[in-house]
N, CA, C, O and CB atoms as a CASP TS submission, in Angstrom:
PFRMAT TS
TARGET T0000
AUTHOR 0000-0000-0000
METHOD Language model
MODEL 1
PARENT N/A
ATOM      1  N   UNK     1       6.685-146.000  90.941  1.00  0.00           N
ATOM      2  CA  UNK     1       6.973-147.293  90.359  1.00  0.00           C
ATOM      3  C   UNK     1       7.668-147.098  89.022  1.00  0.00           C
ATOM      4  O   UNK     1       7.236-146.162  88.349  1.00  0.00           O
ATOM      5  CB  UNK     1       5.687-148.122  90.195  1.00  0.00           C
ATOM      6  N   UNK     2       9.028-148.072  88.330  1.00  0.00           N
ATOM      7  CA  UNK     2       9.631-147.763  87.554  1.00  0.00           C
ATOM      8  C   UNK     2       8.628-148.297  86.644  1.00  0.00           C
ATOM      9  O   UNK     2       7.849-149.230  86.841  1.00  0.00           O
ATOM     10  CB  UNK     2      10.920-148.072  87.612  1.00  0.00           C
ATOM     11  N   UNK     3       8.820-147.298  85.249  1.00  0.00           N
ATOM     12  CA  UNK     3       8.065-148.457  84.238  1.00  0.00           C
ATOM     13  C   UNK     3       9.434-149.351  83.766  1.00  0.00           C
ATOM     14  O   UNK     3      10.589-149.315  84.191  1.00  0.00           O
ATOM     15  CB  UNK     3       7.104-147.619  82.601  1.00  0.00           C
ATOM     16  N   UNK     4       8.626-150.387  82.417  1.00  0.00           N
ATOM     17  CA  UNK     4       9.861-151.204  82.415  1.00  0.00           C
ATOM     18  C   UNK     4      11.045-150.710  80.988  1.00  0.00           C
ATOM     19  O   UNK     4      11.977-151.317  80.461  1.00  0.00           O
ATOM     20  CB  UNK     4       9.243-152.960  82.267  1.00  0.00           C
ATOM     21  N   UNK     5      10.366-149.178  80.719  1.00  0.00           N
ATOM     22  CA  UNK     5      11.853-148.982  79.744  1.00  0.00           C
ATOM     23  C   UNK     5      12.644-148.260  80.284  1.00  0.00           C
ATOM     24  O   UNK     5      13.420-147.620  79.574  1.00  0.00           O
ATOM     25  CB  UNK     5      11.799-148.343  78.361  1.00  0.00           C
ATOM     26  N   UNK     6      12.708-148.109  82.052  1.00  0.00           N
ATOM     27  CA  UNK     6      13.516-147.612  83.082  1.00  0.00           C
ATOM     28  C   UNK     6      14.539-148.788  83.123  1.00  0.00           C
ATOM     29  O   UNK     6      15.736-148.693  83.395  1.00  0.00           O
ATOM     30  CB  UNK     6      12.704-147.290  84.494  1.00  0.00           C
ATOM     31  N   UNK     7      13.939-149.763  82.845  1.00  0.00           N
ATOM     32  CA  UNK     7      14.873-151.289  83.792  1.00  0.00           C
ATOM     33  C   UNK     7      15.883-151.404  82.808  1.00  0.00           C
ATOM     34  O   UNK     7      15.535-151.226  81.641  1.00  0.00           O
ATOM     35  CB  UNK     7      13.920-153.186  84.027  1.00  0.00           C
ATOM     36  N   UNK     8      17.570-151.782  83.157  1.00  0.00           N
ATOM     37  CA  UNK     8      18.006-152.589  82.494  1.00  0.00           C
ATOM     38  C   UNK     8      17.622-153.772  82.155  1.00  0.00           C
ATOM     39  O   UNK     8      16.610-154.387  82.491  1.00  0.00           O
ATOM     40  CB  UNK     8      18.760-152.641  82.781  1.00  0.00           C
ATOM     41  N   UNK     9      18.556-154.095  81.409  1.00  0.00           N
ATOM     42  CA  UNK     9      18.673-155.727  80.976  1.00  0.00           C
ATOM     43  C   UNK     9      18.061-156.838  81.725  1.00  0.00           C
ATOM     44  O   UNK     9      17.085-157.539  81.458  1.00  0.00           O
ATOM     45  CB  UNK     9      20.063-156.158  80.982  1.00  0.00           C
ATOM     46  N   UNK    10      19.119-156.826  83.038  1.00  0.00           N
ATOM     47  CA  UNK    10      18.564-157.602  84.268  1.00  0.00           C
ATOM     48  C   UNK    10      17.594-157.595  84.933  1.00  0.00           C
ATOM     49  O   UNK    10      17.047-158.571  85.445  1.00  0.00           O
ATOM     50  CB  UNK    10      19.078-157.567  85.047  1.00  0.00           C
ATOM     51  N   UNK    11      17.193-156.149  85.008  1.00  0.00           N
ATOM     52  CA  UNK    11      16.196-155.727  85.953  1.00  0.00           C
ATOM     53  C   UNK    11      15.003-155.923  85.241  1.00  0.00           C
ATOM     54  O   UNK    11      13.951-155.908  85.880  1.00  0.00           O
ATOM     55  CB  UNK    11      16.341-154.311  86.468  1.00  0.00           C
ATOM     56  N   UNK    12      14.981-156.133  83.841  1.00  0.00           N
ATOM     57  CA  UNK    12      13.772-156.436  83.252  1.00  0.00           C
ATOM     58  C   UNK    12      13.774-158.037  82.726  1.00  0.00           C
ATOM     59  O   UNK    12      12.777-158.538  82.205  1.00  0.00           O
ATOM     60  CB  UNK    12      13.542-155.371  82.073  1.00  0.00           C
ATOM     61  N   UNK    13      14.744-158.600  82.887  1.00  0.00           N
ATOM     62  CA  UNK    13      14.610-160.420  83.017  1.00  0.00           C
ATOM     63  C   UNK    13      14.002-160.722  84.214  1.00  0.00           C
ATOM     64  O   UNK    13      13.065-161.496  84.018  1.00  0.00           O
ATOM     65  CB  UNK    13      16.109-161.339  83.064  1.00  0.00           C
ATOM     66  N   UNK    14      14.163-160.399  85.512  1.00  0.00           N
ATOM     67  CA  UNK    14      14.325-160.566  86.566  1.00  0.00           C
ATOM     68  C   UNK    14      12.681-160.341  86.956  1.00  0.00           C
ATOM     69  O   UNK    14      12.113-161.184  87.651  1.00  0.00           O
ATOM     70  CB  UNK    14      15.483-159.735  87.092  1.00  0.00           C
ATOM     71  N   UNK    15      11.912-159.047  86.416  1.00  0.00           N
ATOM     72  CA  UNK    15      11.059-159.143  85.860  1.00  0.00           C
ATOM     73  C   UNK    15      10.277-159.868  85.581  1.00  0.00           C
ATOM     74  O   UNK    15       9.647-160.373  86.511  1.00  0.00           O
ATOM     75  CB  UNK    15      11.216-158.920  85.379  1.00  0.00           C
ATOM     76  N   UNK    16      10.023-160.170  84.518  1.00  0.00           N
ATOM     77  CA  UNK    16       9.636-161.361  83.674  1.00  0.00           C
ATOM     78  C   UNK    16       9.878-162.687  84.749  1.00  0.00           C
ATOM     79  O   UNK    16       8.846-163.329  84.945  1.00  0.00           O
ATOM     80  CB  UNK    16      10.684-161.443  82.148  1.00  0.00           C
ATOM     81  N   UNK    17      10.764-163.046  85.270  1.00  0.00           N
ATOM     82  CA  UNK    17      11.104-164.541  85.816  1.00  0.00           C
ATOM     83  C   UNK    17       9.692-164.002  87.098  1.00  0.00           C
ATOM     84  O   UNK    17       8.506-164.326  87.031  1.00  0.00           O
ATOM     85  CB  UNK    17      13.350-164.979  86.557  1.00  0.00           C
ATOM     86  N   UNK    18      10.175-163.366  87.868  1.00  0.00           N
ATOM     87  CA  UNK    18       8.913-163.144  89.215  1.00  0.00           C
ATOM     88  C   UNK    18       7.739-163.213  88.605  1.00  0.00           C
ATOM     89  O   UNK    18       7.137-164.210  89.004  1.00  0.00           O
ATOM     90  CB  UNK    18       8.855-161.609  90.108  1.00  0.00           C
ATOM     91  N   UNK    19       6.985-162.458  87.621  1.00  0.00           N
ATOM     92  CA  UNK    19       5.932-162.030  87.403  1.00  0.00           C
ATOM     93  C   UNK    19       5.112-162.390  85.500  1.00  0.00           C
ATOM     94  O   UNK    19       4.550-161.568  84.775  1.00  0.00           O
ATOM     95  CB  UNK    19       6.297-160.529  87.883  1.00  0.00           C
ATOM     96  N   UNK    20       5.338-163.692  85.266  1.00  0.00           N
ATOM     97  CA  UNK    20       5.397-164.445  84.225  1.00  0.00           C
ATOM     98  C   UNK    20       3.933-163.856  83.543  1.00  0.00           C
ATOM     99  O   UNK    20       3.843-163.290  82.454  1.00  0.00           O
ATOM    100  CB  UNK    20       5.566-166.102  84.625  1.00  0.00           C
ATOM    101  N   UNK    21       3.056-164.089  84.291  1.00  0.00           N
ATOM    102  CA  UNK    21       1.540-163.688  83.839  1.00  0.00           C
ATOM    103  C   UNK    21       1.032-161.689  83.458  1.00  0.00           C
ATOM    104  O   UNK    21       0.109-161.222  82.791  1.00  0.00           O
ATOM    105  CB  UNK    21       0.515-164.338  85.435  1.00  0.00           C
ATOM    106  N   UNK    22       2.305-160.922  84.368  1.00  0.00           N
ATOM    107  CA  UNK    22       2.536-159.547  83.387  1.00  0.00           C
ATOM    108  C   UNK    22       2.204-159.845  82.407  1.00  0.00           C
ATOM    109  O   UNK    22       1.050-159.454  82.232  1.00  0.00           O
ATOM    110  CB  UNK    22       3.802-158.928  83.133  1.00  0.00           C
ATOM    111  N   UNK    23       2.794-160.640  81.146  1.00  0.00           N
ATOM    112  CA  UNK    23       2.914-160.154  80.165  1.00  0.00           C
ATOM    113  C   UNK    23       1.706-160.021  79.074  1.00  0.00           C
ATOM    114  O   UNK    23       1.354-159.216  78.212  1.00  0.00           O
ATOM    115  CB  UNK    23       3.868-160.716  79.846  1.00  0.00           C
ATOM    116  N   UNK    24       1.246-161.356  79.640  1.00  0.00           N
ATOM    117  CA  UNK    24      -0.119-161.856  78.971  1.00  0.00           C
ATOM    118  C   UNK    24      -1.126-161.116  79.137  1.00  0.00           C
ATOM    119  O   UNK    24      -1.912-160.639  78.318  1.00  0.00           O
ATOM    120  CB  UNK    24      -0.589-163.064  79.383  1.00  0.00           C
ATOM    121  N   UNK    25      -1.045-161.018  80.615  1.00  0.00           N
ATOM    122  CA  UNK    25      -2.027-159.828  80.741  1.00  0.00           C
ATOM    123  C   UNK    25      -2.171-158.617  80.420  1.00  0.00           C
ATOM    124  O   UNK    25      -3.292-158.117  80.327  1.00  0.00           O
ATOM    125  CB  UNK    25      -2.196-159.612  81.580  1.00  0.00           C
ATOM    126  N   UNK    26      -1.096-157.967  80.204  1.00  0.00           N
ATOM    127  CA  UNK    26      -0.829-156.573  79.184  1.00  0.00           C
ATOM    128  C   UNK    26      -0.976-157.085  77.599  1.00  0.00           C
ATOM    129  O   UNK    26      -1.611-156.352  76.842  1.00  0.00           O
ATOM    130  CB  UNK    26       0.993-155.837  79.422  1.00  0.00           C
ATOM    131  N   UNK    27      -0.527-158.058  77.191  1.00  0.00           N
ATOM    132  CA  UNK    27      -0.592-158.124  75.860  1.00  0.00           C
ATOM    133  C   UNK    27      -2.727-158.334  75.426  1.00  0.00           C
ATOM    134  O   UNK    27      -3.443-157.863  74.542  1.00  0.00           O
ATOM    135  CB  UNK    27       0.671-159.687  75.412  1.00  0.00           C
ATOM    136  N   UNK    28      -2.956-159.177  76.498  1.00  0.00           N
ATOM    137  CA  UNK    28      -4.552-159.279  76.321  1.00  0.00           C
ATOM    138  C   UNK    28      -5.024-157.552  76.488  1.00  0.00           C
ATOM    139  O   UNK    28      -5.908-157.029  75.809  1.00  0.00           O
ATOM    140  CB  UNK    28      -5.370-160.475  77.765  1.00  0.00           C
ATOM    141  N   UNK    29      -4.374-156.991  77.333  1.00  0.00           N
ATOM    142  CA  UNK    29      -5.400-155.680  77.258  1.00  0.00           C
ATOM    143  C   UNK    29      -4.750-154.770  76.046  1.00  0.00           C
ATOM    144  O   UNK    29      -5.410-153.862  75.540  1.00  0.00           O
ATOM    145  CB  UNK    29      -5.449-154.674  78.912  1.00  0.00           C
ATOM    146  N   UNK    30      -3.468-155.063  75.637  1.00  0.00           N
ATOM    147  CA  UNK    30      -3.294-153.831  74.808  1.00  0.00           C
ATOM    148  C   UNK    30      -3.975-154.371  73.384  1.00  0.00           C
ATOM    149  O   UNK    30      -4.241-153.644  72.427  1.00  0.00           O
ATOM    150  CB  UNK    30      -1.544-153.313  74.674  1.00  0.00           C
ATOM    151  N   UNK    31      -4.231-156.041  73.473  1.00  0.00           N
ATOM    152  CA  UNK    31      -4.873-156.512  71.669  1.00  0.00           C
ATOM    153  C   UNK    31      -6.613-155.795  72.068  1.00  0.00           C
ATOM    154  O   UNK    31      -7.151-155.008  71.289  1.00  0.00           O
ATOM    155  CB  UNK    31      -4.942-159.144  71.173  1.00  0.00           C
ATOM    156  N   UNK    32      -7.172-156.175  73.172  1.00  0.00           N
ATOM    157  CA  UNK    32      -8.382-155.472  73.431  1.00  0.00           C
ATOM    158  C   UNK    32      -8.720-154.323  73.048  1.00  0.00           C
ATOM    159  O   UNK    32      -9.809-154.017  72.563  1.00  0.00           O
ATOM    160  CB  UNK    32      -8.557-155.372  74.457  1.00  0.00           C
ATOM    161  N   UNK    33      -7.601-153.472  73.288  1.00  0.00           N
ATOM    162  CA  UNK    33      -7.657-151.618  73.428  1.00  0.00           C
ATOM    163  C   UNK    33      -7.624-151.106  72.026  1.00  0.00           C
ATOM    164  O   UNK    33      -7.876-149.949  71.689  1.00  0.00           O
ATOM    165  CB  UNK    33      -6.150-150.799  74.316  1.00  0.00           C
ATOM    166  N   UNK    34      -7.140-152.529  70.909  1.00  0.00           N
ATOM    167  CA  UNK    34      -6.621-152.301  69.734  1.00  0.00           C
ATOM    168  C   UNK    34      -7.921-152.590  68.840  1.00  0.00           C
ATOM    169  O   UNK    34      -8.275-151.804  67.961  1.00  0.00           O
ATOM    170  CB  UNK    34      -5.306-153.175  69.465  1.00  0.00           C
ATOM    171  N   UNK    35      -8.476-153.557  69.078  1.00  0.00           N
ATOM    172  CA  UNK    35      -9.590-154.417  68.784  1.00  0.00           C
ATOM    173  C   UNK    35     -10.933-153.533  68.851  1.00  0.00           C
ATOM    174  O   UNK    35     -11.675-153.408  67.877  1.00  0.00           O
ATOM    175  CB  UNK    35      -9.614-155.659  69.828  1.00  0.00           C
ATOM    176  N   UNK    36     -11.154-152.975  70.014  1.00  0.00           N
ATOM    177  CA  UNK    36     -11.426-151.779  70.036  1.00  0.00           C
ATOM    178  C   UNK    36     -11.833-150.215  69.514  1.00  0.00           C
ATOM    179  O   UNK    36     -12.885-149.601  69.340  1.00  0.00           O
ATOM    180  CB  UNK    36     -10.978-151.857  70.296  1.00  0.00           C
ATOM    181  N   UNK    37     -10.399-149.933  69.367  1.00  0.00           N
ATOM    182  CA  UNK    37      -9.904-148.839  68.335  1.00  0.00           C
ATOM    183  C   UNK    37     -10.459-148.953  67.239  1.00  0.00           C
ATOM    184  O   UNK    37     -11.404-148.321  66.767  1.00  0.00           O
ATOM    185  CB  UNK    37      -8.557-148.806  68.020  1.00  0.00           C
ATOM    186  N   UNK    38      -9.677-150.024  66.704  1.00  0.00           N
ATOM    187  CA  UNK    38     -10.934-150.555  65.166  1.00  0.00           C
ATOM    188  C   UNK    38     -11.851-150.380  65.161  1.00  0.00           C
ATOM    189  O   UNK    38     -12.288-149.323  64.704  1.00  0.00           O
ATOM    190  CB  UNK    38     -11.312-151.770  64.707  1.00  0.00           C
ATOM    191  N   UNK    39     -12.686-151.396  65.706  1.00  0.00           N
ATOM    192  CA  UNK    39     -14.058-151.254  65.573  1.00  0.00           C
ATOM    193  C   UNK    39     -14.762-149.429  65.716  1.00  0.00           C
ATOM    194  O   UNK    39     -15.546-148.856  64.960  1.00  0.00           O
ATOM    195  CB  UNK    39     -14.610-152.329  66.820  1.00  0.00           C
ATOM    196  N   UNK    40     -14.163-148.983  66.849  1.00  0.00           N
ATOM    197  CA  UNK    40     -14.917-147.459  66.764  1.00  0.00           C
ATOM    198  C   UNK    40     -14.276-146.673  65.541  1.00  0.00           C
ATOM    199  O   UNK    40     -14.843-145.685  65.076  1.00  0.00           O
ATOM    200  CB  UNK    40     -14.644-146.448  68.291  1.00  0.00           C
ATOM    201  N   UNK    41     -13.125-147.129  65.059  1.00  0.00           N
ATOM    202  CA  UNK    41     -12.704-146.530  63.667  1.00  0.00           C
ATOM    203  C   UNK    41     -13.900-146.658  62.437  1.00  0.00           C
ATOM    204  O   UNK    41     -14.596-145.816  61.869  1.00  0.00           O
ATOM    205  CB  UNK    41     -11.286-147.392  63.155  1.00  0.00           C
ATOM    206  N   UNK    42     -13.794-147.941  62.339  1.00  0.00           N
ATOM    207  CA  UNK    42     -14.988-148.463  61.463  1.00  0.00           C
ATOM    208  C   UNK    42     -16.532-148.118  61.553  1.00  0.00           C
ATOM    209  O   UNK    42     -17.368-148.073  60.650  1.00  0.00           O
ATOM    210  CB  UNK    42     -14.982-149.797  61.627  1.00  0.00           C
ATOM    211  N   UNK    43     -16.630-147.943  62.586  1.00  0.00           N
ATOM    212  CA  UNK    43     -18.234-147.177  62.908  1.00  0.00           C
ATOM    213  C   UNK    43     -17.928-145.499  62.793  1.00  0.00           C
ATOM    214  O   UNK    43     -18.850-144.711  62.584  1.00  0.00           O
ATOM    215  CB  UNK    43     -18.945-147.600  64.860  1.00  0.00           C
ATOM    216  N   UNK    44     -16.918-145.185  62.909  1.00  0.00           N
ATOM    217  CA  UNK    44     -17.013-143.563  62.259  1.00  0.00           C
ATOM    218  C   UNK    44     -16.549-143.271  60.819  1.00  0.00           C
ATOM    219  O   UNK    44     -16.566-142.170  60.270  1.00  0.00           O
ATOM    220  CB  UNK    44     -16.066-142.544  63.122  1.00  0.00           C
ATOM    221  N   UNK    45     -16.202-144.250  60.386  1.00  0.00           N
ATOM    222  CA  UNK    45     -16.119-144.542  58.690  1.00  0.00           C
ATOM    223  C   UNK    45     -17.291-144.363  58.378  1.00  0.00           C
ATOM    224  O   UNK    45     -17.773-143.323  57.927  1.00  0.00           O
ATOM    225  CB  UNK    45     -15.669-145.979  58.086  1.00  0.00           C
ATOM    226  N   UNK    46     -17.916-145.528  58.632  1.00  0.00           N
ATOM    227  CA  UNK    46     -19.576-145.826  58.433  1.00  0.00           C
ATOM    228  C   UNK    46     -20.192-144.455  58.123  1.00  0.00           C
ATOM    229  O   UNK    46     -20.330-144.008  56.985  1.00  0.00           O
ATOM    230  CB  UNK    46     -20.398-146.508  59.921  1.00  0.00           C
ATOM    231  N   UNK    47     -20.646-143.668  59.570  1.00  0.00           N
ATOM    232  CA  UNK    47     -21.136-142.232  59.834  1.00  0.00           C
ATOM    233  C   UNK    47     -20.547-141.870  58.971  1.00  0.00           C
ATOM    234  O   UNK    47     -21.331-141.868  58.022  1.00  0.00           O
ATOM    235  CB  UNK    47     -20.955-141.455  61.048  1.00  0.00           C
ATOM    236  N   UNK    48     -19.535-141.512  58.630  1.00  0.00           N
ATOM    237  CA  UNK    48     -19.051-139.980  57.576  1.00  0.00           C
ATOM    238  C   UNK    48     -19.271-140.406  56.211  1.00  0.00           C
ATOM    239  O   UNK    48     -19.416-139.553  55.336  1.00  0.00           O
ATOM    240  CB  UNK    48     -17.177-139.399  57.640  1.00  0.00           C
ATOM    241  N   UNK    49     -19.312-141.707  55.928  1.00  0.00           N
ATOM    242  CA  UNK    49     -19.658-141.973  54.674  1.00  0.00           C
ATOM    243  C   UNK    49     -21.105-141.655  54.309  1.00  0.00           C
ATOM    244  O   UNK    49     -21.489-141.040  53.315  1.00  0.00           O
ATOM    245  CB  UNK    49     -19.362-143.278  54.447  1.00  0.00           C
ATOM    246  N   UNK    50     -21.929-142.248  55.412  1.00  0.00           N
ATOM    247  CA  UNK    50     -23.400-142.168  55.266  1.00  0.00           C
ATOM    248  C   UNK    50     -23.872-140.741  54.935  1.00  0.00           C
ATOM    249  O   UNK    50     -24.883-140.523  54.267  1.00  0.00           O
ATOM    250  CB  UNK    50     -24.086-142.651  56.563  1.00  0.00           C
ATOM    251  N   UNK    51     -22.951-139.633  55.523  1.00  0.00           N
ATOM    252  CA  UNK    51     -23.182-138.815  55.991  1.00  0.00           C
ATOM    253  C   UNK    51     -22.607-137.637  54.773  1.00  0.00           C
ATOM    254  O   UNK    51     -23.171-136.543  54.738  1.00  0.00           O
ATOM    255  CB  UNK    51     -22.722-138.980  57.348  1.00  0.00           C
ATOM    256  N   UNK    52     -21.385-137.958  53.730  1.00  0.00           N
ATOM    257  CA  UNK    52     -21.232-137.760  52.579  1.00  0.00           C
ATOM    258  C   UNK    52     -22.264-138.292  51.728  1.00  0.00           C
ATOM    259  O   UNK    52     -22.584-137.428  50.911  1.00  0.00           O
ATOM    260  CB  UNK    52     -20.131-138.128  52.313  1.00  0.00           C
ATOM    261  N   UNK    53     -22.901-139.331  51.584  1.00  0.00           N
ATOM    262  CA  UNK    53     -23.714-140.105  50.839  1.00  0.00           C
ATOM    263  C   UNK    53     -24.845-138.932  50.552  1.00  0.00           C
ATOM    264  O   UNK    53     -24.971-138.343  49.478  1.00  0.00           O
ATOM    265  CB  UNK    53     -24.203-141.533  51.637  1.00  0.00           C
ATOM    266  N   UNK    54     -25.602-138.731  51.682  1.00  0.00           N
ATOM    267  CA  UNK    54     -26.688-137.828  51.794  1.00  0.00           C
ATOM    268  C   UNK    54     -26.225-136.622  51.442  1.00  0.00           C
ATOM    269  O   UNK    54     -26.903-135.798  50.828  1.00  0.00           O
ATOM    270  CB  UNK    54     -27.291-137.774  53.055  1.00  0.00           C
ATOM    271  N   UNK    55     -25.341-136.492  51.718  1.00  0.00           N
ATOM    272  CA  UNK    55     -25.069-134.806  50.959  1.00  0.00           C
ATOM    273  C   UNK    55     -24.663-135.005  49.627  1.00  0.00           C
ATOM    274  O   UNK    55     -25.029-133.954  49.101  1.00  0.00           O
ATOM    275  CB  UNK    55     -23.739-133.773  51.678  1.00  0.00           C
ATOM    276  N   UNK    56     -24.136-135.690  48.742  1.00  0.00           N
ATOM    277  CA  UNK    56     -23.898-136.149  47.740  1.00  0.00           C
ATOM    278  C   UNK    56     -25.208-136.199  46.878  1.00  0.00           C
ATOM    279  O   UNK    56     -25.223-135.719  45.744  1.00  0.00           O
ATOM    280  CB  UNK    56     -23.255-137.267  47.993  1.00  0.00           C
ATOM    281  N   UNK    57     -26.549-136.922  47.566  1.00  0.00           N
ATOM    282  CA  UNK    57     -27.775-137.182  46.990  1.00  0.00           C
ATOM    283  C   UNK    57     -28.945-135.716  47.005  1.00  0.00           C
ATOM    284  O   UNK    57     -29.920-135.379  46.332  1.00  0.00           O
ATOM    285  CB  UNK    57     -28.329-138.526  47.880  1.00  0.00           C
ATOM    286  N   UNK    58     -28.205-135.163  48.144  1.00  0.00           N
ATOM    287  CA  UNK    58     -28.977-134.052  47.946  1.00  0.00           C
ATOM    288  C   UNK    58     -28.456-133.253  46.841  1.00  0.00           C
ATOM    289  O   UNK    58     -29.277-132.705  46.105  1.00  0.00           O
ATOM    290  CB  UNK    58     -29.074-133.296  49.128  1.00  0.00           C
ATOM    291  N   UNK    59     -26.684-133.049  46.530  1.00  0.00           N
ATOM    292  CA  UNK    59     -26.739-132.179  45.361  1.00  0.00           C
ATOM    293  C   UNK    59     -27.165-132.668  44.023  1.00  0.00           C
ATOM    294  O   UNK    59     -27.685-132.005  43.126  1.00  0.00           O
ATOM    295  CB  UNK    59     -25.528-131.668  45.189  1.00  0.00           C
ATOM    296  N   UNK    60     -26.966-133.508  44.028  1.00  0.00           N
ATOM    297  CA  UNK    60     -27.475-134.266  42.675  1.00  0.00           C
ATOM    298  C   UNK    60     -28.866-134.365  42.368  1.00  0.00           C
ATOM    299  O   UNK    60     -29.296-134.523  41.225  1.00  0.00           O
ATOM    300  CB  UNK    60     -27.071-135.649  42.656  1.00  0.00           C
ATOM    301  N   UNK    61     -29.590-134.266  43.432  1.00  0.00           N
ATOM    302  CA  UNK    61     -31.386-134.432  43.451  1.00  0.00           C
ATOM    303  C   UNK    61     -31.533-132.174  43.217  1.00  0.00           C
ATOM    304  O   UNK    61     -32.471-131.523  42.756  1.00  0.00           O
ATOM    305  CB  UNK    61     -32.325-135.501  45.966  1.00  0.00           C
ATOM    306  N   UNK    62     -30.779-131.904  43.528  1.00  0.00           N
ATOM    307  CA  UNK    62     -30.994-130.209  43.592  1.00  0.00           C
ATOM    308  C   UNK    62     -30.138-129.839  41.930  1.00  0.00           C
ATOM    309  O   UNK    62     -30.247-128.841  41.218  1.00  0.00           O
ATOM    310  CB  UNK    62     -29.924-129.270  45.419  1.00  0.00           C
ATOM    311  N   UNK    63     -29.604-130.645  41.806  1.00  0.00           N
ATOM    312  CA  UNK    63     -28.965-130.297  40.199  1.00  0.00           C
ATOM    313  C   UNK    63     -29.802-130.849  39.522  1.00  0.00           C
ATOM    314  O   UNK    63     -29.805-130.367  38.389  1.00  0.00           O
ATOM    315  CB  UNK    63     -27.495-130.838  39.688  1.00  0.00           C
ATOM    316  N   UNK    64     -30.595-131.707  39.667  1.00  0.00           N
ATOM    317  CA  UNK    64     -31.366-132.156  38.394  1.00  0.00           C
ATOM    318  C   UNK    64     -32.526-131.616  38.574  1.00  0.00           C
ATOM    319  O   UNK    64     -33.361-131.881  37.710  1.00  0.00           O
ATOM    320  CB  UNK    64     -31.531-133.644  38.119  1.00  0.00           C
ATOM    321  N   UNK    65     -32.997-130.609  39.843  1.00  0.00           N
ATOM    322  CA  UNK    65     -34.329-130.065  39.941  1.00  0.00           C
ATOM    323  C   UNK    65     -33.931-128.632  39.325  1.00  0.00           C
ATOM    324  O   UNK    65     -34.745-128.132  38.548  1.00  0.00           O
ATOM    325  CB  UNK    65     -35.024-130.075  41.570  1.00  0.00           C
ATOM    326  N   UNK    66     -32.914-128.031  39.567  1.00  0.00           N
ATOM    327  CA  UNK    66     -32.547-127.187  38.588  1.00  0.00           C
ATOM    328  C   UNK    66     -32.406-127.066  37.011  1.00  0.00           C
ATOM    329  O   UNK    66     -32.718-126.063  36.368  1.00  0.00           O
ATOM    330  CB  UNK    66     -31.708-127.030  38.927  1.00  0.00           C
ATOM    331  N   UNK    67     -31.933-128.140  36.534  1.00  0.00           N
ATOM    332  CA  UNK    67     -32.291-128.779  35.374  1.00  0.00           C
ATOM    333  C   UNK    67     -33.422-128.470  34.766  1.00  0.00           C
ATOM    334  O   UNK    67     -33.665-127.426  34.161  1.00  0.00           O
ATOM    335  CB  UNK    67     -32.317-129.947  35.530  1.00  0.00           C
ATOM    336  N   UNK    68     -34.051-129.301  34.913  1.00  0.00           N
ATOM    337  CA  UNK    68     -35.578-129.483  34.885  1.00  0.00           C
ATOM    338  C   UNK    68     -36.461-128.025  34.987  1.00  0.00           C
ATOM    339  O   UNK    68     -37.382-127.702  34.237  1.00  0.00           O
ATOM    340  CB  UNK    68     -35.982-130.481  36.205  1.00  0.00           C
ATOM    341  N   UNK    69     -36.031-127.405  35.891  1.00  0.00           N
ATOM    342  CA  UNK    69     -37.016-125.934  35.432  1.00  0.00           C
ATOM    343  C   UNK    69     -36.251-124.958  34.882  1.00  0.00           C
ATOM    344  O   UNK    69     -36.254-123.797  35.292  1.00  0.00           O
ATOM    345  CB  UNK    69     -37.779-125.106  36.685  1.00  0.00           C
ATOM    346  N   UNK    70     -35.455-125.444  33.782  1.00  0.00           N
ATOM    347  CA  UNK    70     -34.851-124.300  32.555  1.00  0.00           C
ATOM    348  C   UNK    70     -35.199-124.695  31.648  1.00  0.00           C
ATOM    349  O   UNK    70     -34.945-124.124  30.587  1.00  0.00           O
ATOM    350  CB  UNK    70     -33.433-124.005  32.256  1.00  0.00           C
TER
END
């Protein structure tokens, strides 16, 4: 099956005129796939931050216990 950056001009109007609901329906799954993306972007933000956080608190809790017994 051709995709459609095979088609000319015509062949991709022609396209479009037969098969009107293509488009919507690709555009709904590719905003989904995108919508998506984000969100699991944002939840592995989350994790690595959390995840700097705690290591961050541990050196600072281990520098000031060092501190403290000199």
């Amino acid at each position: 099956m051709a995709s459609d950056a095979q088609l000319d001009e015509n062949e991709q109007k022609l396209f479009r005129q037969r098969y009107p609901e293509e488009e919507a329906i690709m555009t709904g799954i590719v905003s989904r796939s995108r919508q998506e993306g984000r969100q699991e972007g944002r939840q592995e933000g989350r994790q690595e931050g959390r995840q700097e956080g705690r290591q961050e608190g541990r050196r600072q809790a281990a520098a000031q216990t060092s501190g403290v017994r000199q």
